[in-house]
C-alpha positions in Angstrom: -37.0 -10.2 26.4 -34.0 -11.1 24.6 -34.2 -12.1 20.9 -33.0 -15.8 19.1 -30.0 -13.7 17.9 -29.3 -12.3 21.4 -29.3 -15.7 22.7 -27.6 -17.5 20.2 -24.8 -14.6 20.9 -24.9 -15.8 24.7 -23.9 -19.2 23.9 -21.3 -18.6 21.0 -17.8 -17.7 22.1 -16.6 -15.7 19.5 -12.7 -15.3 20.7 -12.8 -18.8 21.4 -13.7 -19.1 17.8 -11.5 -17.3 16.4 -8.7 -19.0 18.3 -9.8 -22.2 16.5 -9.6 -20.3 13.1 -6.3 -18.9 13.3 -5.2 -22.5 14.9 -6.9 -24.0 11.7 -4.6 -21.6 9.4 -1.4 -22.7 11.4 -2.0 -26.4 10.6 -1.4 -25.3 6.9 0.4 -22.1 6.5 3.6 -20.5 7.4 2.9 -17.1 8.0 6.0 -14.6 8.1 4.6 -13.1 11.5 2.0 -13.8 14.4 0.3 -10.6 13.5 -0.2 -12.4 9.8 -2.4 -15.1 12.0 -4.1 -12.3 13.4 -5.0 -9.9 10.4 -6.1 -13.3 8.1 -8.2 -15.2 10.8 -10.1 -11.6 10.9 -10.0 -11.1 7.6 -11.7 -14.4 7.7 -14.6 -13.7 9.6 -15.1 -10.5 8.4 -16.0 -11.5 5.1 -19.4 -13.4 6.7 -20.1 -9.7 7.8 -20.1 -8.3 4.5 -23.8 -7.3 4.5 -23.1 -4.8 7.8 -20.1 -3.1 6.7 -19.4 -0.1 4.8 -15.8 -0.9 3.7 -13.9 -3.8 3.0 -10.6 -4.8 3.6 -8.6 -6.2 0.4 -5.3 -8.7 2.0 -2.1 -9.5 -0.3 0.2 -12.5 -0.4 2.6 -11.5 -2.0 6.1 -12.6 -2.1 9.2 -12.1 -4.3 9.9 -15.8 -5.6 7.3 -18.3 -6.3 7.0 -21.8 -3.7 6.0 -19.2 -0.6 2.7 -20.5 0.4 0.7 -17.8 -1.6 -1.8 -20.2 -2.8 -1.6 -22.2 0.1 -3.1 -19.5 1.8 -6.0 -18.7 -0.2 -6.6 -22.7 -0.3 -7.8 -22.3 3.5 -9.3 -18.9 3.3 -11.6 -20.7 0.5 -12.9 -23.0 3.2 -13.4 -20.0 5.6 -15.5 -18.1 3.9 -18.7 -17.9 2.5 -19.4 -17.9 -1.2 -16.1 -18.4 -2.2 -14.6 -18.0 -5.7 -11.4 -18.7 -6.8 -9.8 -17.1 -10.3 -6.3 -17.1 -11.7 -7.3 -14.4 -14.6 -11.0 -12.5 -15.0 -12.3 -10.0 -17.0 -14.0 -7.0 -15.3 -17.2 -7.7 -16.9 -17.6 -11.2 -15.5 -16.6 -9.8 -12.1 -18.9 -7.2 -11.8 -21.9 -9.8 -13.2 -20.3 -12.3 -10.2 -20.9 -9.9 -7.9 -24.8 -8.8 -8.8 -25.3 -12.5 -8.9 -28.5 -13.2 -7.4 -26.4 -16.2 -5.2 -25.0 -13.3 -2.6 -21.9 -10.9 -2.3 -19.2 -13.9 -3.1 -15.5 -13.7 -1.4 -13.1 -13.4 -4.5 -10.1 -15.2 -4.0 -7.7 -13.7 -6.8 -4.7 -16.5 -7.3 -1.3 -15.3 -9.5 -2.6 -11.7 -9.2 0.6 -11.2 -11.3 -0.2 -12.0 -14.6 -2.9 -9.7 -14.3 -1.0 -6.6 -13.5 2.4 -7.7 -14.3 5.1 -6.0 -16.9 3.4 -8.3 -19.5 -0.4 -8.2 -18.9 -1.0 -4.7 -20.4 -2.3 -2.7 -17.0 -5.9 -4.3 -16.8 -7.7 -1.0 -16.1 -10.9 -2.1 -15.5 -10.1 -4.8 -13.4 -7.8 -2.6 -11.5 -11.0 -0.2 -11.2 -13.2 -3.3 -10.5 -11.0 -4.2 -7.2 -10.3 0.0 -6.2 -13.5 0.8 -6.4 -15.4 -2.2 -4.6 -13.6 -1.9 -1.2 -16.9 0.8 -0.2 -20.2 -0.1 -0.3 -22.3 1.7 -3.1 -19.3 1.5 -6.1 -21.0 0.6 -8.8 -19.7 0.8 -12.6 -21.8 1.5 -15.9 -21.7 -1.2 -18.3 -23.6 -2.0 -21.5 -26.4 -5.3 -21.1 -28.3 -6.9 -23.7 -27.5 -8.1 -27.4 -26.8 -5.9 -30.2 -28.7 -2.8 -31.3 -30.5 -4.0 -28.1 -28.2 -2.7 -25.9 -28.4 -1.1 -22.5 -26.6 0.7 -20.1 -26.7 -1.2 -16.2 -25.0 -0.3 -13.0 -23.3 -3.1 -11.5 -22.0 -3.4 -7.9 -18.2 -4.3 -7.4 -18.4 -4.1 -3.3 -17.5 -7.5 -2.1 -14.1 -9.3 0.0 -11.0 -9.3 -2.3 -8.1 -11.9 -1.2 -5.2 -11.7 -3.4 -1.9 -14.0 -4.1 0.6 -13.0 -6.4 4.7 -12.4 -7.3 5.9 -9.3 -7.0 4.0 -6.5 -6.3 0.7 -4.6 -7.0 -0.3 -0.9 -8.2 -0.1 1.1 -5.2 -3.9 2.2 -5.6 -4.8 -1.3 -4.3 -1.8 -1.9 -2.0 -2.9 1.1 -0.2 -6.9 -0.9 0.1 -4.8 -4.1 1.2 -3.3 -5.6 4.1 -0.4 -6.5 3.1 1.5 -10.3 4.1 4.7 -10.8 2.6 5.2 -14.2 2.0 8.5 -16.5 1.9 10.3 -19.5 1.6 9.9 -21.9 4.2 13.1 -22.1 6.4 14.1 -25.7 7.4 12.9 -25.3 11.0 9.4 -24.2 9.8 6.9 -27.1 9.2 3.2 -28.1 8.5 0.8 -30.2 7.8 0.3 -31.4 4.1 -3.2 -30.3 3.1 -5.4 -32.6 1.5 -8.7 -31.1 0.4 -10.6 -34.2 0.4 -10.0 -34.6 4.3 -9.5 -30.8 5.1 -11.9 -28.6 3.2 -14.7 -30.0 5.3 -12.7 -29.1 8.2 -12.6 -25.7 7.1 -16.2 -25.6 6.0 -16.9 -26.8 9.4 -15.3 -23.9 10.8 -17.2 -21.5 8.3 -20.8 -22.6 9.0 -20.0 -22.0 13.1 -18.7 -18.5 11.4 -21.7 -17.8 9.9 -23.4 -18.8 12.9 -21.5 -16.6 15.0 -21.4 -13.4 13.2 -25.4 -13.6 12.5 -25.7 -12.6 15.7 -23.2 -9.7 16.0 -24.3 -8.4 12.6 -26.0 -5.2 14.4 -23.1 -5.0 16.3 -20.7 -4.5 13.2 -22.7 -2.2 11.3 -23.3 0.3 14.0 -19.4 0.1 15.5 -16.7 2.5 15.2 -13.1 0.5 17.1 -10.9 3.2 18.2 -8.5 3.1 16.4 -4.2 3.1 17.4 -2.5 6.9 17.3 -1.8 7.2 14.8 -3.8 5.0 12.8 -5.6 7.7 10.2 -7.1 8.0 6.4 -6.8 5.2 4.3 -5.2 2.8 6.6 -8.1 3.4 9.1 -10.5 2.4 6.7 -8.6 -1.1 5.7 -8.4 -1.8 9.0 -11.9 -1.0 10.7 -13.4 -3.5 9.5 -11.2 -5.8 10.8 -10.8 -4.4 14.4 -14.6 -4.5 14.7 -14.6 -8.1 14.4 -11.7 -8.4 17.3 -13.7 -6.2 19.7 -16.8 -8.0 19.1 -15.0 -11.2 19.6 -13.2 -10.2 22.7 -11.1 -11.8 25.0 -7.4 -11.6 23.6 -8.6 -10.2 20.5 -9.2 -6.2 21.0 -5.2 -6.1 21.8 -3.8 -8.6 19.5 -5.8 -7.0 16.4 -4.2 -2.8 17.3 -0.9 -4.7 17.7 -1.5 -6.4 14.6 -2.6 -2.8 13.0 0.1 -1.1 13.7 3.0 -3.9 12.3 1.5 -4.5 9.3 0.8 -1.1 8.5 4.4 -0.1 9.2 5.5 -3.1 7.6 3.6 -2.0 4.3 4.7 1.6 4.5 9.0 0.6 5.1 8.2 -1.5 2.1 6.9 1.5 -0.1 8.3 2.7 -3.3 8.0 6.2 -3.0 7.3 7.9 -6.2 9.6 9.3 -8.1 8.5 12.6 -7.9 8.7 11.7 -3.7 11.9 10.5 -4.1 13.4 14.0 -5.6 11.4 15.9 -3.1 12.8 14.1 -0.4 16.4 14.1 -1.4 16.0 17.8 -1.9 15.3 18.3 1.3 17.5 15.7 3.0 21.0 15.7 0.4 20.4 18.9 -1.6 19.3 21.3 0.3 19.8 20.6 3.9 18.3 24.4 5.5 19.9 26.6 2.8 17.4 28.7 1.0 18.4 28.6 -2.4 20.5 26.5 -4.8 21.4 26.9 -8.8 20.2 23.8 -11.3 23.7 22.9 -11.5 24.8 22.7 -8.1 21.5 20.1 -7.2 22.2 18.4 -10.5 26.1 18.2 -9.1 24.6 16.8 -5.9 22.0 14.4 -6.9 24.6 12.6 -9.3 26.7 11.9 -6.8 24.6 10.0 -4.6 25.5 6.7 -5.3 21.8 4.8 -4.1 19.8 7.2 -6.1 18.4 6.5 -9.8 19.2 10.2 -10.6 22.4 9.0 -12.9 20.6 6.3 -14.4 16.9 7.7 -15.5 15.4 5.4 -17.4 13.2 7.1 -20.1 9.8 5.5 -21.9 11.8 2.0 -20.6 14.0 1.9 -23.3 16.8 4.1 -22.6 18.6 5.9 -19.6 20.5 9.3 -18.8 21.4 11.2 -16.1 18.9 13.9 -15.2 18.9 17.0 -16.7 17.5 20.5 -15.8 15.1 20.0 -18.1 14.0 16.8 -16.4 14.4 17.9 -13.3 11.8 21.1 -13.7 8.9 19.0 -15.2 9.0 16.7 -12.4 9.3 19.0 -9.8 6.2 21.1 -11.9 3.9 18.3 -10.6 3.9 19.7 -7.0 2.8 23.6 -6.1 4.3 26.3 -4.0 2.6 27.7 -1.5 0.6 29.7 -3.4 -0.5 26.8 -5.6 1.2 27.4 -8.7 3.6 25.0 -10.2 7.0 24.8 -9.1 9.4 26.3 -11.2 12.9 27.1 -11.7 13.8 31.0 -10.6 16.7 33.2 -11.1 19.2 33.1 -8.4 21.6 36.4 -7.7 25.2 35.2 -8.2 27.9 37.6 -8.3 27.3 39.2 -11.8 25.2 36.7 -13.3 21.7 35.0 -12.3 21.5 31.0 -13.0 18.2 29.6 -12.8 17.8 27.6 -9.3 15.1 26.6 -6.9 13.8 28.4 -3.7 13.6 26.2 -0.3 10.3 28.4 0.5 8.9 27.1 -3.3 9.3 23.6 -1.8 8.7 23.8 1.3 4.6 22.8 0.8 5.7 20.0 -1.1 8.0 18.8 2.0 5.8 18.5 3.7 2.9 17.4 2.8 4.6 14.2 0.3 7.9 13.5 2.0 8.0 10.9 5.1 9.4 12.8 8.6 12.8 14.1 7.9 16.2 11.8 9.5 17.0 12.5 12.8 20.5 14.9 12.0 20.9 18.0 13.1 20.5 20.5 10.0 24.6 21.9 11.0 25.5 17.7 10.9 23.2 17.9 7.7 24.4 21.2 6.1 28.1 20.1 6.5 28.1 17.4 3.9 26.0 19.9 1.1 27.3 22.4 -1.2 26.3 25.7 0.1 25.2 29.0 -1.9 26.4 31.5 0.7 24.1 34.6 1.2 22.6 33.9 -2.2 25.6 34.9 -3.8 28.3 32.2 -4.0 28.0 28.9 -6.0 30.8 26.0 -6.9 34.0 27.1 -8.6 33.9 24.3 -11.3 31.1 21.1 -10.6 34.4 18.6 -11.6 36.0 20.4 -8.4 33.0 19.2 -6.4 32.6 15.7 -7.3 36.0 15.0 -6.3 35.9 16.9 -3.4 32.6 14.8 -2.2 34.5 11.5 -2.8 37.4 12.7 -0.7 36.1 14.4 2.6 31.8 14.7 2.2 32.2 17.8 2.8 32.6 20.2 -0.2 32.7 23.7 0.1 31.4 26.0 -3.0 33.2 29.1 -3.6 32.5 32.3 -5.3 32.5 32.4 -8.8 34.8 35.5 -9.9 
């Protein structure tokens, strides 16, 4: 005998739904991609499943200059979901007591995210921890209730759906919890409708009740599913988006195929538009620049090479943000100190056998851990192509005769050639 639920299932078309969602978000927003429709009219319904899920995905307008449709977008996801709350600046404390309100999990919409992490707002540590930690079910943070002397300490719950609109862009502990949509200017070909939320907004909310409607009944569905996910697809990344990709496969229809296309842009959309750490950054043009399969190089002779490479910040280090210099040695060992060998003790500077003397210098096989676990897959040169345009410490016992010597020869073939030092 089938259940209301069951029946109420049989008569809702959930793709077909959907269909009208995303169609309802195209009315009013100019999304850079058709896999932006996609991930947001998911997004959309997911957050009516909040109750059955474990994890939640965060999404990001963001967009580098300010007119792009950012708020635009979370105007209609406000109509979409249930619960919805809109904020352009919060502290953590009234966050976490909107959340344990006894009115349900709300949808946060978080407008001009900017000013809340941006150069001038200070870092905002406990809202940052407010929107890292509530993306799983369970985070909870301790905070002190009551009035004076009378004081307690209370766990409050910070699990709930997190959209976000902003310039710029975000620490990289909540772009990595996000799905990411880049945002821009509309171009003069790309139209829509004006929204007006006296005549819209009960379009939308129209839309949201048959949401609600609809995902009542797949609620068991949801909690128990695990979506294969696309090759790939793994860790973090996995988690933002399986919440997302159980909604498609309970929907159906087109959606299983549009969602795992979706994935797999978005996500290597987000990670091209990574800035890699610094420390990455140095690893990686070790290995690619620097390096190149020799097994050992002198302090001076990377320091020769990484100042030469015009589109790295090696030259122009900027220090506390108030002054710059090239790097130095000494700069150069405490960052690299951060990662470990393969034996898991800090990376440091050795001596390196060179004629009659011993400069310090690094050892490939000291980096080679930190390779590759941090750095992204190396280019697609051959390491002769590679090793060609590097200075090389022949044998372990040759390095550059004179560093100026170097320089110039880089600028005039890209190939330089170090010779013994006498």
């Amino acid at each position: 005998m089938t259940s209301p639920q069951q029946q109420t299932a049989a008569t809702v078309d959930g793709a077909a739904l959907l269909d009208e969602v995303e169609a309802f978000h195209r009315r009013f927003n100019v999304f850079p991609t058709e896999h932006a429709y996609v991930a947001v009219t998911l997004w959309d319904a997911h957050a009516h499943l909040i109750d059955a899920l474990d994890g939640t995905a965060r999404i990001a307008f963001l967009s580098p200059e300010p007119g792009s449709g950012k708020s635009r977008a979370l105007e209609i996801i406000e109509t979409l979901t249930p619960r919805s709350a809109t904020t352009v600046n919060a502290s953590a404390n009234a966050l976490f007591r909107l959340v344990a309100a006894d009115a349900g999990t709300p949808t946060l919409l978080f407008d001009e995210i900017d000013t809340v992490f941006g150069p001038k707002a200070g870092g905002n540590e406990e809202v940052r921890g407010f929107l890292n930690s509530g993306y799983r079910r369970g985070a909870k943070s301790l905070r002190c209730v009551g009035e004076g002397s009378e004081q307690k300490a209370g766990w409050f719950d910070s699990f709930c759906a997190v959209a976000m609109a902003g310039l710029g862009s975000l620490p990289d502990t909540i772009l990595t919890r996000s799905v990411i949509i880049r945002m821009r200017k509309k171009a003069p070909n790309e139209t829509c409708e004006p929204y007006r939320r006296r005549v819209h907004e009960k379009q939308g909310n129209v839309l949201r009740d048959r949401l609600a409607e609809w995902t009542a009944t797949i609620n068991e569905q949801i909690a128990d599913a695990w979506p294969q996910m696309p090759e790939g697809v793994t860790d973090r990344p996995a988690d933002v988006w399986e919440p997302l990709l159980a909604v498609a496969d309970a929907a159906g229809g087109h959606w299983p195929e549009r969602a795992r296309a979706a994935c797999v842009a978005l996500i290597k959309a987000a990670s091209e538009g990574d800035q890699a750490s610094l420390g990455v950054k140095l690893l990686t043009d070790l290995r690619d620049r620097v390096f190149c399969g020799v097994d050992r190089m002198p302090t001076a002779a990377i320091l020769e090479v990484l100042l030469g490479i015009d589109d790295a910040p090696w030259s122009d280090l900027s220090e506390d943000g108030q002054s710059s210099k090239p790097l130095t040695a000494r700069a150069l060992s405490k960052l690299l100190s951060q990662y470990v060998r393969p034996d898991n003790t800090p990376i440091k500077p050795r001596g390196i056998r060179v004629g009659s003397t011993t400069p310090k210098g690094y050892y490939a096989e000291d980096l080679s851990d930190a390779w590759a676990r941090y750095c992204p897959p190396p280019p697609g040169e051959s390491a002769t192509s590679a090793t060609s345009a590097t200075p090389q410490v022949n044998g372990g016992e040759s390095v550059a005769e004179g560093l100026s010597e170097t320089r110039h020869m880089f600028a005039e073939t890209d190939t330089p050639t170090l010779r013994s030092v006498g």
